[in-house]
C-alpha positions as CSV (number, residue, x, y, z in Angstrom):
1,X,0.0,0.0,0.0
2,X,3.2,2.3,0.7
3,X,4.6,1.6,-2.3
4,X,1.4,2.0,-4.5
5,X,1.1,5.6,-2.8
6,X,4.9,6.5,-3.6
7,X,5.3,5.2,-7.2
8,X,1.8,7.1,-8.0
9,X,3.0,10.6,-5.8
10,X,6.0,10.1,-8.3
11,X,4.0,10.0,-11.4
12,X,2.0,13.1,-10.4
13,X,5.4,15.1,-9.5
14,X,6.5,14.6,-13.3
15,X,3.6,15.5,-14.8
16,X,3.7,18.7,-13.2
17,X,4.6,21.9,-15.9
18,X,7.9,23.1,-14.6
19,X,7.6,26.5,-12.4
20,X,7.7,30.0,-14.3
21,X,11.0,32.0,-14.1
22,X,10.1,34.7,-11.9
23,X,11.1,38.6,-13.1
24,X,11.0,41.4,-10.7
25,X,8.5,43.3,-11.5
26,X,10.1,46.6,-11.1
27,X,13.0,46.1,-13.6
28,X,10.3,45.5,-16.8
29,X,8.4,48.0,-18.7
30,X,4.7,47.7,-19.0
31,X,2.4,49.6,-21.2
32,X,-1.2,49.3,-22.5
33,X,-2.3,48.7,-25.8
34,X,-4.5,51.8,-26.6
35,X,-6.2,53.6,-30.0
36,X,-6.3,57.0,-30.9
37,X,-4.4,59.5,-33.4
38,X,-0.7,58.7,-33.2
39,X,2.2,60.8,-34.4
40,X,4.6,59.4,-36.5
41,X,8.2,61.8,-36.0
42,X,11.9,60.9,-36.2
43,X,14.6,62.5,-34.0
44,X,18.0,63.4,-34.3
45,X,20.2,65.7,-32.3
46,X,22.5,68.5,-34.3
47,X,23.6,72.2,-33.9
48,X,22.9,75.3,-34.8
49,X,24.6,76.9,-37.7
50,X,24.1,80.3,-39.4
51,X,22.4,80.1,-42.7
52,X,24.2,82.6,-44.1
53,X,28.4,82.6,-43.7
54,X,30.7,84.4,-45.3
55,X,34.1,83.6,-45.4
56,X,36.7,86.7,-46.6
57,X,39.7,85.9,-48.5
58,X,42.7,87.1,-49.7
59,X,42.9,89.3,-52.6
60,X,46.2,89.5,-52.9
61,X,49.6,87.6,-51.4
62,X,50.8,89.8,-48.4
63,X,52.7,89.7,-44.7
64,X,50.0,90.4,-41.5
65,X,51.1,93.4,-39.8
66,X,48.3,93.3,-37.5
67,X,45.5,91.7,-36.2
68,X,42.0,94.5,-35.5
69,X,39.3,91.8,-34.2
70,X,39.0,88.3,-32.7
71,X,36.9,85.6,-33.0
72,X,33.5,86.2,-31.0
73,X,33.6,90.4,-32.0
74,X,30.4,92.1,-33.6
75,X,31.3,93.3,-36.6
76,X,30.0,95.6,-39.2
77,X,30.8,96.1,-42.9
78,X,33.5,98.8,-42.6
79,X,35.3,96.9,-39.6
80,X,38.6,96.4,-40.1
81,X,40.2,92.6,-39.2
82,X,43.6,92.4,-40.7
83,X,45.9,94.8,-41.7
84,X,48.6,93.4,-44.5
85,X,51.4,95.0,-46.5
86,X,53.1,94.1,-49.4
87,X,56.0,96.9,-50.6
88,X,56.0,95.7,-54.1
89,X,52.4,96.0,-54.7
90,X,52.5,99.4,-53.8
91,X,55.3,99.6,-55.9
92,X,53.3,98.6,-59.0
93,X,50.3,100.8,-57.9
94,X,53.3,103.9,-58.0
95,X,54.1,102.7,-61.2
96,X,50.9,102.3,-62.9
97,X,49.7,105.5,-61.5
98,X,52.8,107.5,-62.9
99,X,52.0,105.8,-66.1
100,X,48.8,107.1,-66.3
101,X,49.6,110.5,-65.3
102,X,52.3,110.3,-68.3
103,X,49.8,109.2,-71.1
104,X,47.5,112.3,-70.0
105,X,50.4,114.4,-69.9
106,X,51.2,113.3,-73.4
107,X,47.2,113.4,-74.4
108,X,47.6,117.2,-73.6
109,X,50.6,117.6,-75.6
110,X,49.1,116.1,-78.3
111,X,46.3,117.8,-78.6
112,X,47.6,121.3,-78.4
113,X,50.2,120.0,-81.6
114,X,47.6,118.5,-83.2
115,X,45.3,121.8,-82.4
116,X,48.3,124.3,-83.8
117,X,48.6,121.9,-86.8
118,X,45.2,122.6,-87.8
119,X,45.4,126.2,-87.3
120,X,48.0,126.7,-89.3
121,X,46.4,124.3,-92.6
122,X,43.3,126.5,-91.7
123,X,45.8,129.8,-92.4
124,X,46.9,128.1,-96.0
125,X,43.5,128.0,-96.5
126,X,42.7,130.7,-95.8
127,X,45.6,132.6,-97.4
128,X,45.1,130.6,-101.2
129,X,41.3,131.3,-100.8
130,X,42.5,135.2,-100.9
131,X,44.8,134.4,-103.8
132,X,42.0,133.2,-105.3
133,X,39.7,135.9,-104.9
134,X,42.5,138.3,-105.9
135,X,42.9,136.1,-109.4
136,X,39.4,135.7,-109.7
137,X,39.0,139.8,-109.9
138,X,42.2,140.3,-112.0
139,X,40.4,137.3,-114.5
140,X,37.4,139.2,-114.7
141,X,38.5,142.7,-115.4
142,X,41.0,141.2,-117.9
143,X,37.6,139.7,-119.4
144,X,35.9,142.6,-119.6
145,X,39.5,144.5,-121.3
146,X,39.1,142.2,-123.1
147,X,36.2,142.6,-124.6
148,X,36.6,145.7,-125.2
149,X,39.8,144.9,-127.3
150,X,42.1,147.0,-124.6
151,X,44.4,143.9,-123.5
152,X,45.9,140.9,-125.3
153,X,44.8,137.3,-125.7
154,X,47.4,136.2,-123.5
155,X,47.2,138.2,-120.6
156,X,43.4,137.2,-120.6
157,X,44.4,133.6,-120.6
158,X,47.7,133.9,-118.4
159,X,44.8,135.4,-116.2
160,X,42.5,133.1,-115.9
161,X,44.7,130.3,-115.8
162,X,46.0,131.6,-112.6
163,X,42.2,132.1,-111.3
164,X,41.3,128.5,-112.4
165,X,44.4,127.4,-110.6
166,X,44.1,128.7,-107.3
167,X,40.6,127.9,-107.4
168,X,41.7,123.9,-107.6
169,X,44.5,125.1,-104.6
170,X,41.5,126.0,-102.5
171,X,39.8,123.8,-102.7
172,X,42.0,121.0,-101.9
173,X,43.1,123.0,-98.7
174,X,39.3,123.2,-97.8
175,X,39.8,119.1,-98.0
176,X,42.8,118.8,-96.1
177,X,41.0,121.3,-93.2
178,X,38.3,118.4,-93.1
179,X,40.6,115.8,-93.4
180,X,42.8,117.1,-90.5
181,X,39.9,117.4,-88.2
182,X,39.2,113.3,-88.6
183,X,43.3,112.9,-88.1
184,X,42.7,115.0,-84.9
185,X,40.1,113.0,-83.6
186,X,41.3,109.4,-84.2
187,X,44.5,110.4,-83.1
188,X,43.2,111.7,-79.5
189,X,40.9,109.1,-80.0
190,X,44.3,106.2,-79.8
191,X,45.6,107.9,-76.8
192,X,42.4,108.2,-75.0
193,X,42.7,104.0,-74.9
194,X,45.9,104.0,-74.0
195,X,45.1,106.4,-71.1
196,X,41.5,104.3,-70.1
197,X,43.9,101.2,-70.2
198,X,46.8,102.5,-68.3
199,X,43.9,104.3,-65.5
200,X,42.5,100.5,-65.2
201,X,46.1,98.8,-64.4
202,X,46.4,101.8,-61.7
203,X,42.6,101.2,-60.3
204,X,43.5,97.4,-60.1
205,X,46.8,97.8,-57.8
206,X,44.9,100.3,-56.4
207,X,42.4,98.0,-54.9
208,X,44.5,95.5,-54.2
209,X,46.2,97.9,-51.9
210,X,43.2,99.0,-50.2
211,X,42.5,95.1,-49.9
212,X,45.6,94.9,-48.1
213,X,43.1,96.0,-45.4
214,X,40.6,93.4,-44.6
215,X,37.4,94.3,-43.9
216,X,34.3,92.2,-42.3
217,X,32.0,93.3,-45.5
218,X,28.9,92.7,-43.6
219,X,27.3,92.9,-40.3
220,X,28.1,89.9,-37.4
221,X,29.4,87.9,-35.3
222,X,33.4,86.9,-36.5
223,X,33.8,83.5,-36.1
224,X,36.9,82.6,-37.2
225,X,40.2,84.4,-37.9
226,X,42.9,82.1,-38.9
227,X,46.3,83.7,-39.0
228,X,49.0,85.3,-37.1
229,X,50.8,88.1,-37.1
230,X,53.8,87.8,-39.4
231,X,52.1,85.2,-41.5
232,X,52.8,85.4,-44.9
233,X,49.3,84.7,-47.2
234,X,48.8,83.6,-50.7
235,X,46.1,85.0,-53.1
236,X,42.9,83.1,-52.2
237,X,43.9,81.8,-48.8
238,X,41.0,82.2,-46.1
239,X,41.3,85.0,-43.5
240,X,38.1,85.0,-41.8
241,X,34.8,83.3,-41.2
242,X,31.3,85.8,-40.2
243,X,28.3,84.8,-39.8
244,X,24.6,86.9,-38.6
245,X,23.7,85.1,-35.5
246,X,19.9,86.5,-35.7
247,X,20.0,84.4,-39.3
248,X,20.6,80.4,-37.9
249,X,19.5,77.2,-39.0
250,X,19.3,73.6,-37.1
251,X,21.7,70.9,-38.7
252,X,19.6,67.6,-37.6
253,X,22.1,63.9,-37.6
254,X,19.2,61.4,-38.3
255,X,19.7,58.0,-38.6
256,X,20.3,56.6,-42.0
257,X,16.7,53.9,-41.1
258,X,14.6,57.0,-40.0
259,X,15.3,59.2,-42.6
260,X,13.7,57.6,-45.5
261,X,10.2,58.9,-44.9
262,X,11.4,62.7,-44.3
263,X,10.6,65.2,-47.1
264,X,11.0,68.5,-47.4
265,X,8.4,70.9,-45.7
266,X,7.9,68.7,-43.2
267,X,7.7,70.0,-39.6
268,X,10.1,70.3,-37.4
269,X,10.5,71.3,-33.9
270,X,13.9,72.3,-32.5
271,X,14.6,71.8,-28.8
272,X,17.9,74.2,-27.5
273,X,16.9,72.9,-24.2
274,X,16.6,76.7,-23.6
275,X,13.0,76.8,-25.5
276,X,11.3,75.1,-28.2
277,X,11.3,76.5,-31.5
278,X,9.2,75.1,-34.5
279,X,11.0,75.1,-38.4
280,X,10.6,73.2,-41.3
281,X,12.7,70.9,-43.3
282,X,14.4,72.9,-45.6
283,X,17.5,70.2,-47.1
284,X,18.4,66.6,-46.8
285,X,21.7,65.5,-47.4
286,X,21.5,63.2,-50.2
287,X,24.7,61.3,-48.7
288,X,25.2,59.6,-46.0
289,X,27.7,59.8,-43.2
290,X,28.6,57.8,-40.6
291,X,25.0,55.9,-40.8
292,X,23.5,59.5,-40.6
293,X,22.2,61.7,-42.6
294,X,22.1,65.4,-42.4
295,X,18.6,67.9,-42.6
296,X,18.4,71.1,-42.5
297,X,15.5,72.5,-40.6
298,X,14.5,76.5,-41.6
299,X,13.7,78.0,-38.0
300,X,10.3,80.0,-38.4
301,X,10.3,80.9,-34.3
302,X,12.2,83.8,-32.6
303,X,15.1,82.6,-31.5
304,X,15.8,82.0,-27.1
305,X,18.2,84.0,-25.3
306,X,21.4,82.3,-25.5
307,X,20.9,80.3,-29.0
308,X,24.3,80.8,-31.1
309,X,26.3,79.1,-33.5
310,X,27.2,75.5,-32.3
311,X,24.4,75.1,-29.7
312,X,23.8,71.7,-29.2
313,X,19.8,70.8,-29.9
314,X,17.6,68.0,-30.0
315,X,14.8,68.0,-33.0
316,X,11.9,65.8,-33.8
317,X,10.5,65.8,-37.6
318,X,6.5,65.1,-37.8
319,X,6.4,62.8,-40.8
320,X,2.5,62.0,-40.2
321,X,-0.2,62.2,-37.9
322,X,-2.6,58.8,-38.0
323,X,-5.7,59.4,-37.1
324,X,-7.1,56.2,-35.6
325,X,-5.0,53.3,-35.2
326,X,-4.3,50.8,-32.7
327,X,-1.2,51.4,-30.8
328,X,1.6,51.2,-28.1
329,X,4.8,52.4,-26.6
330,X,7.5,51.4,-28.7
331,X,9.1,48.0,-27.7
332,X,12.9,48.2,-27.1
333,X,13.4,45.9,-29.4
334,X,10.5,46.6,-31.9
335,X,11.1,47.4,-35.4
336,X,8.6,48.7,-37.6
337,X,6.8,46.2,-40.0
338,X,7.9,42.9,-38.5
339,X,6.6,40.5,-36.3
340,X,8.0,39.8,-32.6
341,X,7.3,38.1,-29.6
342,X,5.8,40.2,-26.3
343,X,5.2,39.2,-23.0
344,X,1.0,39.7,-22.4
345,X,0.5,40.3,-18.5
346,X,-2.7,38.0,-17.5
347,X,-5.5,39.9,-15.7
348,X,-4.5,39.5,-12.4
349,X,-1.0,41.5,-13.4
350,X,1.2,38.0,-11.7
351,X,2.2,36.9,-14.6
352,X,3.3,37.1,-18.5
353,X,2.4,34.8,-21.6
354,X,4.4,35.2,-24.6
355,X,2.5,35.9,-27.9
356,X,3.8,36.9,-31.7
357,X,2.6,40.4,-32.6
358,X,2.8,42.4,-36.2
359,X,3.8,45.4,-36.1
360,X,3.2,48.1,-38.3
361,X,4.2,52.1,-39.1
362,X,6.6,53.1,-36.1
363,X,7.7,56.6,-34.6
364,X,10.1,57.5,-32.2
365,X,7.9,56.5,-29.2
366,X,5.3,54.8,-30.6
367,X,4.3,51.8,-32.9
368,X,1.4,50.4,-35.1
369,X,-0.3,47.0,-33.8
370,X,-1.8,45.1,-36.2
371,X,-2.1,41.4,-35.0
372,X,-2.1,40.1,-31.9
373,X,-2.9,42.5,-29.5
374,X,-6.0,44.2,-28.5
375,X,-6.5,47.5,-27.3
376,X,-6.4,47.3,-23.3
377,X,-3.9,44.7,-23.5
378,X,-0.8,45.4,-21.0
379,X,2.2,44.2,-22.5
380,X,6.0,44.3,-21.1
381,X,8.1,46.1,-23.4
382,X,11.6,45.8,-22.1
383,X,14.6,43.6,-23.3
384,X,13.2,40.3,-22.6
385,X,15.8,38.3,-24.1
386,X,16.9,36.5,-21.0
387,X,13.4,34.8,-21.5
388,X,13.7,33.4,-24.7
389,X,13.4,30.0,-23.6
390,X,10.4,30.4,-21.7
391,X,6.7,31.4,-23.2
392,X,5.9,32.2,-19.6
393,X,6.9,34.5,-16.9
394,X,5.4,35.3,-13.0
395,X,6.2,38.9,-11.7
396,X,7.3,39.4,-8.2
């Protein structure tokens, strides 16, 4: 009879399920299953930059004499940075200003030659057009004696040979008066150019002496100012960085996996952890970097006290709002559009039974159900790898 009760006590201890692991209750994450709109936003963290920058460079090569500003000085357009010199540029600017001043000297010259020239070629002109006035006169009373049989045939004709001939004079000087006024003019005309090219060359090395002091150019904040006194520069090298601090954009890191959805317009709100502004998504990178990828957000609020260039912020893109789906905190594990396992807590909140669930469309905080849960369901969202040989749990 003892034995019958032992070998049957035996039988009933391995039929028995084996105990469920028990979790402490306060080291998992419950949540409920509810419906309602849900927001469907991506996050990445970034700075802020100005959207306007300009960086100044150099005009010219040149030595820094001395440095008039530092990094972090308000700035207007006439401010001057950098003070450079550079003896043989102003050299050349001597030289091609004494140029100039030597082709206008010899443009005056010119002209007053050329001016006398043409007076006098007026005065033959003038002087055979008397001649021929003169002969003209003596022609026509040797005409008239003529006719009246008081002179010879060949006074009349040595007579109006000389008329005719002066006449042909006088008129060819009339010519060469006309003539010499278009010689004038293309003449002043030549060393007008040479004086507009030689007054260019000098306004050139002019400005690139004035360049040799740097100016801001516009209004804010200098940012960067590269060089040291006694450096020597090169044509095109950078000297300085400005930006407009009232003008600044968010530069948003989001992860390559999130970005996909974001478009531009979209909107954005910027946290500088001094204030909240909102924006809108203005650029996306089309490259990726470092499994990120880089939007720019247009800042449409006024700015908080304190926001500058390289603030550290946090921003959240809205790519859609649903308006009635079924839905949950997101899982830590939990990607969107797949199908995972979650621990269901039973009614009386003691313990966990695994089920598959489908998810669907995820955010930042949230996720889509779509199979397997109901809404009012409390499910334990934590890590719950540690379990993955058991389908039950029991909370302590």
């Amino acid at each position: 009879m003892v034995l019958t009760t032992v070998v049957l006590a035996s039988l009933g201890i391995n039929r028995m399920k084996p105990a469920a692991p028990e979790v402490d209750a306060a080291t998992v994450w419950p949540d409920t299953v509810r419906r309602g709109p849900m927001l469907r936003d991506v996050r990445g963290i970034g700075t802020l930059v100005p959207e306007e920058i300009l960086f100044i460079a150099a005009q010219t090569d040149g030595r820094v004499d001395r440095i008039a500003a530092r990094p972090g000085a308000l700035v207007t357009a006439n401010t001057v940075l950098l003070e450079l010199s550079n003896p043989e540029l102003e050299l050349a600017a001597q030289d091609a200003e004494w140029l100039m001043k030597s082709a206008e000297a010899t443009y005056t010259d010119l002209r007053v030659r050329l001016q006398s020239q043409k007076l006098e070629q007026q005065s033959v002109a003038a002087k055979v057009q008397s001649d021929y006035v003169q002969a003209k006169l003596k022609a026509d009373l040797e005409q008239r004696l003529g006719d009246a049989g008081l002179t010879s045939e060949i006074n009349l004709k040595t007579t109006k040979a000389i008329a005719d001939e002066l006449a042909n004079r006088s008129s060819i000087e009339k010519q060469k008066v006309e003539i010499s006024d278009e010689s004038v003019q293309a003449q002043l005309a030549a060393q007008r150019v040479q004086i507009d090219k030689l007054r260019a060359a000098w306004q050139l090395k002019k400005a690139q002496v004035e360049q040799l002091i740097v100016r801001a150019g516009a209004q804010g904040v200098l940012q960067q100012l590269p060089v040291e006194v006694g450096q020597r520069l090169i044509p095109g090298a950078v000297l300085a960085k400005i930006a407009q601090p009232s003008k600044l954009k968010a530069e948003l890191k989001i992860p390559e996996t999130q970005a996909k959805d974001i478009l531009l317009g979209q909107t954005v709100t910027v946290d500088t952890r001094n204030g909240i502004i909102p924006g809108k998504v203005s650029r996306i990178d089309p490259a990726v970097l470092n499994g990120t990828v880089t939007v720019d957000v247009h800042l449409e609020g006024e700015l908080p006290s304190g926001a500058r260039p390289d603030l550290s912020v946090d921003g959240s893109v809205e790519i859609e709002r649903l308006a009635d789906v079924v839905f949950v905190n997101r899982p830590v594990l939990g990607q969107p559009h797949s199908t995972i396992s979650l621990f269901k807590l039973e009614a009386d909140g003691k313990e966990a039974v695994r089920v598959p669930v489908k998810l669907g469309r995820g955010s930042v905080a949230t996720i889509e159900i779509l199979e397997g849960l109901k809404v009012g369901d409390r499910v334990l969202l934590s890590d719950m790898s540690a379990m993955d040989g058991h389908n039950r749990i029991r909370l302590n």
